[in-house]
C-alpha positions in Angstrom: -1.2 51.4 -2.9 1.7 49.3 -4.2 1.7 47.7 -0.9 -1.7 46.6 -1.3 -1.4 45.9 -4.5 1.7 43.0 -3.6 -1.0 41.6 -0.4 -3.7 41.1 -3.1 -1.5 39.4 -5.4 0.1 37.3 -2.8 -3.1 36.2 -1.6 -4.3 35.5 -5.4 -1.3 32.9 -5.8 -2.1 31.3 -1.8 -5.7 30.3 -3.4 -4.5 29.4 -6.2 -2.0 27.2 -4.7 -4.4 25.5 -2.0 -6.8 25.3 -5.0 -4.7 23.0 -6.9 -3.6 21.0 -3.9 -7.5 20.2 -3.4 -7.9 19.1 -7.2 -7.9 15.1 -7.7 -6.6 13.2 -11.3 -9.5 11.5 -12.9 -9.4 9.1 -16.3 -12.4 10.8 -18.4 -13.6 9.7 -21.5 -14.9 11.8 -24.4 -17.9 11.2 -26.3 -15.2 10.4 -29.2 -13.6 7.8 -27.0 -11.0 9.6 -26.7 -9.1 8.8 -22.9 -7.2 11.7 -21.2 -6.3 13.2 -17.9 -8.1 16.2 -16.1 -8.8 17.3 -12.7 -11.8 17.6 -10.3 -11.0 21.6 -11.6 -11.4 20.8 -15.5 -14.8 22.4 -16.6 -14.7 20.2 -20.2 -14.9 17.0 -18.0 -18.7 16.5 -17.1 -19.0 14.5 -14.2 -21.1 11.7 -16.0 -17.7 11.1 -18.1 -15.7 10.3 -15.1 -14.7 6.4 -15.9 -12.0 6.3 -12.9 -10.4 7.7 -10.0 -6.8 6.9 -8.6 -6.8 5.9 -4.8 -3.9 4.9 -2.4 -4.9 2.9 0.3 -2.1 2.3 3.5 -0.9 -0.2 5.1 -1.7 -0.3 8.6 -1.9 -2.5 12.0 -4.9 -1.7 14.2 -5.5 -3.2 18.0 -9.4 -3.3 17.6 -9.6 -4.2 13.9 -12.2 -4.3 11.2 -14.9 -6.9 11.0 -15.1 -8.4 7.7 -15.7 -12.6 7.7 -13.0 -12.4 10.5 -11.7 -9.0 13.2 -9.2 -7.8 10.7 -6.1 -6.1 12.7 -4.2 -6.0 9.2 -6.1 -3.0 6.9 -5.5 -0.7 3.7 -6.9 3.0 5.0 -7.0 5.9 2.7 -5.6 7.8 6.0 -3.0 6.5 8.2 -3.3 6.0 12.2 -2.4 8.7 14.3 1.1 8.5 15.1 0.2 7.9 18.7 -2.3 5.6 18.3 -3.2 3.4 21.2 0.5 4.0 22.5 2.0 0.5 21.2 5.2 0.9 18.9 4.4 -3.0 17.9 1.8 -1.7 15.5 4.6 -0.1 13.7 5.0 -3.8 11.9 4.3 -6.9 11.7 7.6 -9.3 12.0 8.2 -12.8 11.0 8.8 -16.2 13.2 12.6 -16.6 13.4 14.2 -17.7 10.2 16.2 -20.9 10.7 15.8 -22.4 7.2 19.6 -22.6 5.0 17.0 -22.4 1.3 14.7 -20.0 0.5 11.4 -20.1 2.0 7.7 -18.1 2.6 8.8 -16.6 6.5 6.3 -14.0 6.0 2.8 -13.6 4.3 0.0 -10.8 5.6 -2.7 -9.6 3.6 -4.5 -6.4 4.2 -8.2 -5.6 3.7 -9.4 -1.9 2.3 -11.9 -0.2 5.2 -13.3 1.5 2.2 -17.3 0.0 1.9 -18.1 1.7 -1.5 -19.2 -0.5 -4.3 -16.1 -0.3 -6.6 -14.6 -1.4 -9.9 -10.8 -2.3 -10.1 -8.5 -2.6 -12.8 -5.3 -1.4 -14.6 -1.9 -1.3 -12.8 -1.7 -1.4 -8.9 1.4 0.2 -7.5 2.5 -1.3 -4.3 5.0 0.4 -2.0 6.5 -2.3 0.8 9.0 -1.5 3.2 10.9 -4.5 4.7 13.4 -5.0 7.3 16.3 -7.6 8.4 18.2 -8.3 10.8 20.4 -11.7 12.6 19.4 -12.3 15.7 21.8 -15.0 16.4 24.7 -17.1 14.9 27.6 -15.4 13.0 26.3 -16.2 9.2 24.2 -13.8 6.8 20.6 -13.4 6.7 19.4 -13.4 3.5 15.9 -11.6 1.9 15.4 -13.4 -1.5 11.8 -12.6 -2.9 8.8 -10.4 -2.2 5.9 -11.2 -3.8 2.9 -8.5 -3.9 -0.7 -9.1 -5.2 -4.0 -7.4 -5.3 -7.5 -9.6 -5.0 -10.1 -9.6 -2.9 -11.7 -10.7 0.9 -15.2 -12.6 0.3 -17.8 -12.0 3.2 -16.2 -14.6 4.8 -12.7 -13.4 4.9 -11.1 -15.6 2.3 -8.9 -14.2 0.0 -9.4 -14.4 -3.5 -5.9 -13.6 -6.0 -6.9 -11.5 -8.9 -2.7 -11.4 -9.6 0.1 -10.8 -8.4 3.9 -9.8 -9.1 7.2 -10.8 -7.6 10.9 -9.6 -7.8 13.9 -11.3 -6.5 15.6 -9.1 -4.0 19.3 -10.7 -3.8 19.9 -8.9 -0.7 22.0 -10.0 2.9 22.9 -8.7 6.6 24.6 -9.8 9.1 23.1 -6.6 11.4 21.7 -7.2 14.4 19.4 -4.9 14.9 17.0 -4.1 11.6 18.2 -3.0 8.1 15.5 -1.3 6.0 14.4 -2.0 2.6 12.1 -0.6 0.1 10.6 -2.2 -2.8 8.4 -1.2 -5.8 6.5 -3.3 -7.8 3.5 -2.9 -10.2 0.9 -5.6 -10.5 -1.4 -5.5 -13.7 -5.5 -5.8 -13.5 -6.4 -6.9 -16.9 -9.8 -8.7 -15.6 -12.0 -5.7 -14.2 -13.3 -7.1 -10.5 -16.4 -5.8 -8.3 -15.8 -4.7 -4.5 -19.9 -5.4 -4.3 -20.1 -8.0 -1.6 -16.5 -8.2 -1.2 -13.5 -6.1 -0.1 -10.1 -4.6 -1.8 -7.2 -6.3 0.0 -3.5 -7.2 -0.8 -1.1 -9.6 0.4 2.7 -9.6 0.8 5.0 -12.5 0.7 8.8 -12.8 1.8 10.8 -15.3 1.5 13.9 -15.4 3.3 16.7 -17.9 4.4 20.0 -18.1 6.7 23.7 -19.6 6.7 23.9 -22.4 8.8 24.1 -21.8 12.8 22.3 -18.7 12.1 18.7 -17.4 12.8 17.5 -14.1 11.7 13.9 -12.4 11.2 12.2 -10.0 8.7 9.3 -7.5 9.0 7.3 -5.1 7.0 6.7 -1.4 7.8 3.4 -0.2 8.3 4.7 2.8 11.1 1.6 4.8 12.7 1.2 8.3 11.1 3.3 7.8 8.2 2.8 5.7 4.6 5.7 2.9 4.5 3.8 0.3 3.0 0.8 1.2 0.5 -0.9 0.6 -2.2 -2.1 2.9 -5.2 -4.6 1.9 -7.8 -7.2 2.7 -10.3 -10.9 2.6 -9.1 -14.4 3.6 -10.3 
Protein backbone atom coordinates (compact mmCIF):
# COMPACT_ATOMS: atom_id res chain seq x y z
CA UNK A 1 0.00 0.00 0.00
CA UNK A 2 2.71 2.43 1.02
CA UNK A 3 4.35 1.68 -2.17
CA UNK A 4 1.51 2.73 -4.02
CA UNK A 5 0.87 5.32 -1.98
CA UNK A 6 4.79 6.97 -2.95
CA UNK A 7 3.85 6.10 -7.16
CA UNK A 8 0.65 8.27 -6.72
CA UNK A 9 2.30 10.99 -5.07
CA UNK A 10 5.26 10.94 -7.30
CA UNK A 11 3.15 11.11 -10.20
CA UNK A 12 0.94 14.00 -8.47
CA UNK A 13 4.20 16.24 -8.26
CA UNK A 14 5.34 15.01 -12.32
CA UNK A 15 1.86 16.79 -13.39
CA UNK A 16 2.25 19.26 -11.45
CA UNK A 17 5.61 20.01 -12.61
CA UNK A 18 4.88 19.63 -16.49
CA UNK A 19 1.74 21.79 -15.54
CA UNK A 20 3.66 24.75 -14.59
CA UNK A 21 6.25 24.42 -17.29
CA UNK A 22 3.16 24.77 -19.80
CA UNK A 23 1.84 28.01 -17.91
CA UNK A 24 2.84 31.41 -19.79
CA UNK A 25 3.28 35.17 -17.74
CA UNK A 26 0.66 37.48 -18.84
CA UNK A 27 0.24 41.50 -17.74
CA UNK A 28 -3.61 41.51 -16.69
CA UNK A 29 -5.44 44.35 -15.65
CA UNK A 30 -8.20 44.54 -13.03
CA UNK A 31 -11.37 46.15 -13.41
CA UNK A 32 -9.76 48.61 -10.56
CA UNK A 33 -6.76 49.27 -12.90
CA UNK A 34 -4.85 47.56 -10.90
CA UNK A 35 -1.62 45.85 -13.22
CA UNK A 36 -0.24 42.51 -11.92
CA UNK A 37 1.33 39.25 -13.04
CA UNK A 38 -0.54 35.78 -13.42
CA UNK A 39 -0.29 32.80 -15.49
CA UNK A 40 -2.29 31.09 -18.33
CA UNK A 41 -3.14 28.78 -14.84
CA UNK A 42 -4.61 31.87 -12.74
CA UNK A 43 -8.56 31.38 -12.59
CA UNK A 44 -8.98 35.30 -11.23
CA UNK A 45 -7.56 36.47 -14.69
CA UNK A 46 -10.44 36.35 -17.25
CA UNK A 47 -9.21 36.05 -20.52
CA UNK A 48 -10.85 39.33 -21.78
CA UNK A 49 -8.37 41.21 -19.12
CA UNK A 50 -5.31 39.87 -20.83
CA UNK A 51 -3.61 43.39 -21.87
CA UNK A 52 -0.08 41.53 -22.89
CA UNK A 53 1.96 38.65 -23.40
CA UNK A 54 5.83 38.39 -23.25
CA UNK A 55 7.48 36.77 -26.47
CA UNK A 56 11.12 36.03 -27.44
CA UNK A 57 11.77 35.92 -30.87
CA UNK A 58 15.45 34.32 -32.14
CA UNK A 59 17.88 35.24 -34.12
CA UNK A 60 18.34 33.15 -37.02
CA UNK A 61 19.96 32.78 -40.68
CA UNK A 62 17.82 30.74 -43.16
CA UNK A 63 19.08 29.59 -46.94
CA UNK A 64 15.45 29.97 -48.40
CA UNK A 65 14.22 32.94 -46.44
CA UNK A 66 11.07 34.72 -45.75
CA UNK A 67 9.33 36.97 -48.28
CA UNK A 68 8.40 40.20 -46.84
CA UNK A 69 9.04 43.44 -49.50
CA UNK A 70 12.38 41.57 -50.09
CA UNK A 71 13.50 37.20 -49.53
CA UNK A 72 14.50 37.79 -45.99
CA UNK A 73 17.50 35.18 -45.11
CA UNK A 74 17.97 37.28 -41.69
CA UNK A 75 14.59 36.40 -39.28
CA UNK A 76 13.42 36.57 -35.45
CA UNK A 77 11.59 32.92 -34.98
CA UNK A 78 9.80 32.09 -31.84
CA UNK A 79 11.70 28.56 -32.41
CA UNK A 80 15.16 28.18 -33.52
CA UNK A 81 16.36 26.01 -36.78
CA UNK A 82 17.13 22.60 -36.36
CA UNK A 83 20.53 22.22 -35.43
CA UNK A 84 21.15 20.42 -38.66
CA UNK A 85 19.45 22.52 -40.83
CA UNK A 86 20.25 22.41 -44.45
CA UNK A 87 23.86 21.09 -43.35
CA UNK A 88 25.79 24.58 -43.73
CA UNK A 89 27.69 25.71 -40.49
CA UNK A 90 27.79 29.41 -42.34
CA UNK A 91 24.29 29.92 -41.04
CA UNK A 92 25.67 29.72 -37.64
CA UNK A 93 26.51 33.73 -38.23
CA UNK A 94 26.72 36.31 -40.14
CA UNK A 95 30.40 38.01 -40.26
CA UNK A 96 31.67 41.30 -41.26
CA UNK A 97 33.92 42.61 -44.37
CA UNK A 98 37.51 42.77 -43.00
CA UNK A 99 38.14 45.51 -40.71
CA UNK A 100 41.03 47.78 -41.91
CA UNK A 101 39.88 51.07 -40.43
CA UNK A 102 42.55 52.60 -37.37
CA UNK A 103 38.92 54.79 -35.84
CA UNK A 104 35.92 53.39 -34.91
CA UNK A 105 33.57 52.64 -37.52
CA UNK A 106 29.84 50.66 -38.50
CA UNK A 107 31.73 47.01 -39.91
CA UNK A 108 28.63 45.39 -39.26
CA UNK A 109 24.74 46.18 -39.41
CA UNK A 110 21.92 43.18 -39.96
CA UNK A 111 18.41 43.58 -39.16
CA UNK A 112 16.10 40.75 -38.55
CA UNK A 113 12.39 40.43 -39.38
CA UNK A 114 9.76 38.47 -36.94
CA UNK A 115 8.01 35.34 -39.15
CA UNK A 116 5.28 35.87 -36.69
CA UNK A 117 2.03 37.32 -39.15
CA UNK A 118 -0.34 38.13 -36.16
CA UNK A 119 -1.62 41.62 -35.88
CA UNK A 120 0.24 42.80 -32.82
CA UNK A 121 0.82 45.71 -30.43
CA UNK A 122 4.36 46.46 -29.11
CA UNK A 123 5.60 48.46 -26.31
CA UNK A 124 7.48 48.53 -23.01
CA UNK A 125 11.18 47.36 -22.63
CA UNK A 126 12.66 44.96 -25.31
CA UNK A 127 15.53 42.83 -24.07
CA UNK A 128 17.95 41.99 -26.65
CA UNK A 129 20.54 39.17 -26.24
CA UNK A 130 23.63 39.47 -28.97
CA UNK A 131 26.46 37.41 -29.10
CA UNK A 132 29.55 38.74 -30.95
CA UNK A 133 32.77 37.47 -31.96
CA UNK A 134 36.50 38.83 -32.85
CA UNK A 135 39.21 37.80 -34.06
CA UNK A 136 42.73 39.30 -36.22
CA UNK A 137 43.12 37.83 -39.20
CA UNK A 138 46.24 39.55 -40.15
CA UNK A 139 48.96 42.02 -38.97
CA UNK A 140 50.47 41.86 -35.37
CA UNK A 141 48.24 44.90 -33.74
CA UNK A 142 44.80 44.53 -31.66
CA UNK A 143 41.43 44.30 -32.98
CA UNK A 144 39.25 46.37 -31.30
CA UNK A 145 35.02 45.94 -30.73
CA UNK A 146 33.94 49.54 -29.56
CA UNK A 147 30.06 49.81 -29.71
CA UNK A 148 26.98 47.73 -30.34
CA UNK A 149 24.03 49.37 -30.97
CA UNK A 150 20.60 47.29 -30.74
CA UNK A 151 17.13 48.65 -31.81
CA UNK A 152 13.61 47.40 -32.26
CA UNK A 153 11.19 48.97 -35.19
CA UNK A 154 9.58 47.73 -37.92
CA UNK A 155 9.75 46.18 -41.87
CA UNK A 156 6.95 48.11 -44.02
CA UNK A 157 5.46 45.84 -46.87
CA UNK A 158 8.21 46.89 -48.77
CA UNK A 159 11.05 45.83 -46.62
CA UNK A 160 12.19 49.17 -45.36
CA UNK A 161 12.96 49.47 -41.99
CA UNK A 162 11.41 51.78 -39.76
CA UNK A 163 13.41 52.75 -36.07
CA UNK A 164 10.91 52.95 -33.32
CA UNK A 165 14.42 53.17 -30.87
CA UNK A 166 17.18 51.93 -30.07
CA UNK A 167 20.05 51.57 -27.30
CA UNK A 168 23.81 51.40 -27.56
CA UNK A 169 26.66 50.53 -25.00
CA UNK A 170 30.36 50.98 -25.57
CA UNK A 171 32.10 47.76 -25.32
CA UNK A 172 35.90 48.77 -24.74
CA UNK A 173 37.03 45.43 -25.61
CA UNK A 174 40.38 44.08 -27.81
CA UNK A 175 42.07 40.71 -29.26
CA UNK A 176 44.84 39.94 -30.90
CA UNK A 177 43.28 36.00 -31.41
CA UNK A 178 43.30 34.68 -34.45
CA UNK A 179 40.69 32.56 -34.57
CA UNK A 180 37.19 34.06 -32.86
CA UNK A 181 36.77 35.33 -29.26
CA UNK A 182 33.18 35.39 -28.09
CA UNK A 183 31.20 38.04 -26.49
CA UNK A 184 27.92 38.57 -25.07
CA UNK A 185 26.00 41.70 -24.58
CA UNK A 186 22.70 42.76 -22.90
CA UNK A 187 20.94 45.69 -23.57
CA UNK A 188 17.35 46.88 -22.97
CA UNK A 189 15.65 49.19 -25.39
CA UNK A 190 12.46 51.17 -24.15
CA UNK A 191 9.05 51.32 -26.31
CA UNK A 192 7.33 54.27 -24.91
CA UNK A 193 5.23 54.92 -28.31
CA UNK A 194 2.87 51.71 -28.68
CA UNK A 195 3.38 50.52 -32.54
CA UNK A 196 1.03 48.22 -34.78
CA UNK A 197 2.49 44.92 -36.56
CA UNK A 198 -0.81 45.40 -38.94
CA UNK A 199 0.61 45.77 -42.33
CA UNK A 200 4.06 45.60 -41.18
CA UNK A 201 6.50 43.23 -39.43
CA UNK A 202 8.52 43.07 -35.90
CA UNK A 203 12.21 43.33 -36.79
CA UNK A 204 15.50 44.40 -35.09
CA UNK A 205 18.74 45.54 -36.13
CA UNK A 206 22.28 45.25 -34.79
CA UNK A 207 25.17 47.52 -35.22
CA UNK A 208 29.00 47.04 -34.44
CA UNK A 209 31.43 49.22 -34.79
CA UNK A 210 34.83 48.07 -34.69
CA UNK A 211 38.44 49.28 -35.64
CA UNK A 212 42.29 47.99 -35.88
CA UNK A 213 46.02 49.07 -35.03
CA UNK A 214 47.71 50.01 -37.97
CA UNK A 215 49.06 47.03 -40.35
CA UNK A 216 46.28 45.08 -38.94
CA UNK A 217 42.93 43.66 -40.33
CA UNK A 218 40.55 41.77 -38.21
CA UNK A 219 36.65 40.80 -38.53
CA UNK A 220 33.62 40.48 -36.27
CA UNK A 221 30.38 38.43 -36.35
CA UNK A 222 27.23 37.78 -34.51
CA UNK A 223 25.93 34.39 -33.30
CA UNK A 224 22.82 33.20 -34.49
CA UNK A 225 24.03 29.12 -34.15
CA UNK A 226 21.27 26.54 -35.58
CA UNK A 227 19.32 24.86 -32.72
CA UNK A 228 20.35 27.05 -29.95
CA UNK A 229 19.26 30.93 -28.89
CA UNK A 230 22.66 33.10 -29.04
CA UNK A 231 21.23 36.10 -30.28
CA UNK A 232 17.40 37.08 -29.36
CA UNK A 233 15.08 39.18 -28.56
CA UNK A 234 12.35 39.29 -25.77
CA UNK A 235 9.53 41.75 -25.57
CA UNK A 236 6.09 42.75 -24.58
CA UNK A 237 3.25 42.11 -27.06
CA UNK A 238 -0.55 42.09 -27.26
Amino acid sequence: MANNESTNITGNIAGEKLTQQKKEVSIVEDTDGTVRLCTSADTNAPVSSVVAQKKLFVMQKVTAGYNWGITQQLLLMENPSPSNLDGNDALDFKESNEINNTSSTLVLGVIFCCTDEMKRQIYGLARMIVSVGLKRTSGTGSVYLDNIVMSVGYLDSSGMYHEMNSKYMPIPYNTTSETYVERTTQLFVNLPTAFSTDGNRLAARVQIYAFVDANTVGQVRINLTRGSADSYIELVMR
